[in-house]
N, C-alpha and C positions, 0 to 999 in steps of 0.2 A: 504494500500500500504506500501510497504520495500523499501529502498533504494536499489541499484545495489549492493554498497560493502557489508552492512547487510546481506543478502541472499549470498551474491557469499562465505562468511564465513562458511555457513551452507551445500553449494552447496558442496562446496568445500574439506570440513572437510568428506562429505559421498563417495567422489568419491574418493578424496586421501588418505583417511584411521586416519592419525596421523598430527594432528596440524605442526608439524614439516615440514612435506613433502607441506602441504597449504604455510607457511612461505615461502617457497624456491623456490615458482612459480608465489606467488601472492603479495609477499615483503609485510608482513600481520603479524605484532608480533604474536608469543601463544599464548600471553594473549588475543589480540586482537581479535584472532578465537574464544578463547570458549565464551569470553566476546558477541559478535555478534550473533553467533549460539543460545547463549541460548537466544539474545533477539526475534529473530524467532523463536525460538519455541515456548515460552514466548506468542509471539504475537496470531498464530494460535495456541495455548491449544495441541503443541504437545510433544514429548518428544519425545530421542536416545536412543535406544536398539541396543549391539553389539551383531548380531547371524553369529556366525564361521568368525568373524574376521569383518564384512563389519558393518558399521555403519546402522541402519535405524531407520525410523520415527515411533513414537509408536501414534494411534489417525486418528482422522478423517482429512488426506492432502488434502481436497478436494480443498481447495482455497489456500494450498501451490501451489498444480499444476498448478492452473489460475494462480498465483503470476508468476511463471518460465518461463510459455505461453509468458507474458508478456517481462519477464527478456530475454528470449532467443531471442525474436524480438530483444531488445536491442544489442544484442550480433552481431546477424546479420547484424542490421546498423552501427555497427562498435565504438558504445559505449565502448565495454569492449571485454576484447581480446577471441576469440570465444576456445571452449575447445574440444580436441583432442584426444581419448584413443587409443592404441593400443596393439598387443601382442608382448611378446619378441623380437620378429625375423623383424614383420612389423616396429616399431619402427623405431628401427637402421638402416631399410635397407630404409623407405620410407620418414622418419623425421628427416635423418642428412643434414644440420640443419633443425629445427623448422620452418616452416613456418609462414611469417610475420603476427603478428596480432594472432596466435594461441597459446596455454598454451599447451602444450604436459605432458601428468598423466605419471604413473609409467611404462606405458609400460611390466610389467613384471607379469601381469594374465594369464596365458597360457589358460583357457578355455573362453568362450565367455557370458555365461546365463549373470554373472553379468553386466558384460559391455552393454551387450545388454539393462539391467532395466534399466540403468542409461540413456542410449540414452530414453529411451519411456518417465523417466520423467523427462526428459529436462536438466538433472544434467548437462548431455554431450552433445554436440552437434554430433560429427561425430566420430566415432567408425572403425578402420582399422584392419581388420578379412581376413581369407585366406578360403577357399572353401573347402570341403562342408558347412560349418556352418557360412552359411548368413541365413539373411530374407527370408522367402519363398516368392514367387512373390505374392502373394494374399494377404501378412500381410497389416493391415490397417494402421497402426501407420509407419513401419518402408522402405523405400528402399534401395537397394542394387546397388552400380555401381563398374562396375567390372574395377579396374585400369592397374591390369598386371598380364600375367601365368606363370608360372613358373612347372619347371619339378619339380620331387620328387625324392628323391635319397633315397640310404639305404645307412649307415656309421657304419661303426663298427673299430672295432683296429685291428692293423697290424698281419699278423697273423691267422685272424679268417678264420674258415673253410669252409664259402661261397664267399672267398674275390675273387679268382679267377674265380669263377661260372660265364659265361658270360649272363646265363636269369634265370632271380629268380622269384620265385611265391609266394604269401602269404604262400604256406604249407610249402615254404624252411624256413621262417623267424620266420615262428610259431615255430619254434623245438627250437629257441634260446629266453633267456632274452631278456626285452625290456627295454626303459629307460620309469621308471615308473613315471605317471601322475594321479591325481587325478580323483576318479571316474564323468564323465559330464563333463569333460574339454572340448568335443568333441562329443557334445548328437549325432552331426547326422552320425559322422565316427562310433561309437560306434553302433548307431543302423543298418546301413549298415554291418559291420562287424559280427555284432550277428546274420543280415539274413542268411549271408553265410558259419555262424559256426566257425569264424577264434576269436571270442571272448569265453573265460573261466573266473575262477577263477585264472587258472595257470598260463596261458600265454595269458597276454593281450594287441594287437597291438596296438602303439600310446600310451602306459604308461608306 
């Protein structure tokens, strides 16, 4: 067994990225985070490999998991304040302010893959995404409730030569740049888009 604050160092250090960003949600020195983190790893024989930026565990996690199973109960009874991701837009729009008792992350991953691993192993508890790219309803590990809809606009600057168009279709929007995103930000708008042809190399909707 870990203490709660030992592990939430390590929990912490993988979901927030940079010692820095743990300090300033969890009042938790830098020293204090790598100091902690390596004693978990330390503990369970693992090690931190950074691939494309995101922190992960190098080794057999198998009873880090159980450790978090446990940790995350604690979270839930209200031991330690429960943790909360979301993207740019849901952040700001669903988490001003914070809600009582939750830790709000960076807010600021525009796709979902990652955020979603962290929810499966317990780093995170609750995860705020916008539609298409939830949980499919059959996943075994994760559910989906749906809070609010919201319409979908198109924005462009003053000017632009669809700005007065009163019904737009994906082939009017395809003929223009888009505001570019990383490939997988959006696996399941992506893969709908590629059914219907409105995905390229060129010009690619939602990036």
């Amino acid at each position: 067994m870990v203490d709660l604050d030992a592990l939430t160092a390590l929990d912490a250090l993988q979901w927030l990225r940079t010692s820095e960003e743990v300090s300033k949600r969890f009042g938790l020195s830098q020293a204090t985070v790598s100091r902690q983190s390596r004693k978990c790893l330390d503990l369970f024989g693992l090690d931190l490999q950074r691939i494309e930026g995101e922190w992960n565990t190098v080794g057999d996690a198998t009873i880090l998991a159980l450790e978090r199973c446990v940790h995350q109960v604690a979270r839930w009874q209200g031991r330690r304040p429960l943790r909360l991701e979301a993207t740019y837009w849901s952040g700001p729009l669903l988490c001003t302010p914070v809600p009582d008792n939750w830790i709000l992350g960076l807010a600021n991953i525009v796709g979902v893959p990652r955020n979603f691993q962290l929810v499966r192993e317990r780093i995170v508890d609750v995860c705020l995404t916008g539609l298409p790219d939830c949980p499919p309803a059959d996943d075994p590990e994760l559910t989906s409730i749906a809070l609010s809809k919201m319409p979908v606009f198109f924005v462009v600057r003053p000017g632009h030569p669809l700005i007065n168009q009163a019904q737009l279709s994906f082939d009017d929007i395809a003929q223009y740049p888009t505001l570019g995103l990383p490939p997988g930000s959006y696996p399941r708008v992506e893969a709908c888009l590629k059914k219907l042809g409105f995905w390229n190399d060129h010009v690619r909707m939602f990036r």
